[in-house]
N, C-alpha and C positions, 0 to 999 in steps of 0.2 A: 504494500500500500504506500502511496506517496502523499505527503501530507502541505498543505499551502493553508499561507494564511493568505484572507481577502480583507482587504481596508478600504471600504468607500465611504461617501461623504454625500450625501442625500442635500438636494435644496431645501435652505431655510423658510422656504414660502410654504412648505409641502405643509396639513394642519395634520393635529395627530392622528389621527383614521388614516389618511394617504401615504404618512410615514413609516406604520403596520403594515398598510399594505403593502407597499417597495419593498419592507423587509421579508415578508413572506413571499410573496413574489421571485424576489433572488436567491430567497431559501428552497421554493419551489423547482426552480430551473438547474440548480444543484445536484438535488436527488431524481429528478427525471432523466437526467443523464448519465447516471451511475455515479451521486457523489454521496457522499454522507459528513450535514454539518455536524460537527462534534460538541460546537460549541456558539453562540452569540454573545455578546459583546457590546450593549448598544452605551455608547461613549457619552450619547448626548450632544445637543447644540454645544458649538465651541466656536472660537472666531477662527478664520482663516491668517496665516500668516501677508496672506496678501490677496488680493483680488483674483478668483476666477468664476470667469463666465457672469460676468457682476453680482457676484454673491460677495460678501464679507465675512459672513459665517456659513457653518452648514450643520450636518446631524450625522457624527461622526459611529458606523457600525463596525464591527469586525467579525469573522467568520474563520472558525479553524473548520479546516475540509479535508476530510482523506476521500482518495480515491485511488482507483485500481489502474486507471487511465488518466489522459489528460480531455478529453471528452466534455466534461463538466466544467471542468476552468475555460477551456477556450468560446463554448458558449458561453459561458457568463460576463467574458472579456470581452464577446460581442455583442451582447445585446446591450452593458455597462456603457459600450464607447455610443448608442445610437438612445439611449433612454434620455429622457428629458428631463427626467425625474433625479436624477445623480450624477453631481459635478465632474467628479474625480473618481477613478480607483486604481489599487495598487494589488497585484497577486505575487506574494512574493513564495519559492518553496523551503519549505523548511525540511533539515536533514534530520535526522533520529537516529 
């Protein structure tokens, strides 16, 4: 099993129901693809060190993921980069 952690950053405008939702959503798209989240993370609004996509702050989640493939990360990576709904994200893999 290969294990990543995922760090994205949700828009600040999003109200708390749409926030749930994006997070279940990308928890969703996960395990449909053979992932399994092991764990969430949800950080909270926090400011941004600097301006993207004119946001100033955002709603910062985190995700440990293992998976058997890389299948799951790379949709998430793609629908992350086309969603309106989340600034940023970072999948980084972690070794064990």
């Amino acid at each position: 099993m290969k294990n990543y952690e995922i760090m994205f950053i949700l828009k600040p405008t999003l109200s708390e129901d749409e926030t749930k939702k994006a997070i279940t959503h990308f928890k969703k798209v996960i395990t449909e693809n053979g992932g399994k989240v092991t764990e969430v993370n949800e950080m909270g609004q926090r400011e941004l060190a600097y301006e993207i996509k004119k946001c100033k702050s955002g709603y910062y989640v985190v995700f440990e993921v293992e998976s058997k493939d890389d299948k799951a990360i790379k949709e998430f990576d793609r629908l992350g980069l086309i969603s309106s709904d989340m600034i940023r994200h970072l999948i980084t893999k972690i070794e064990k």
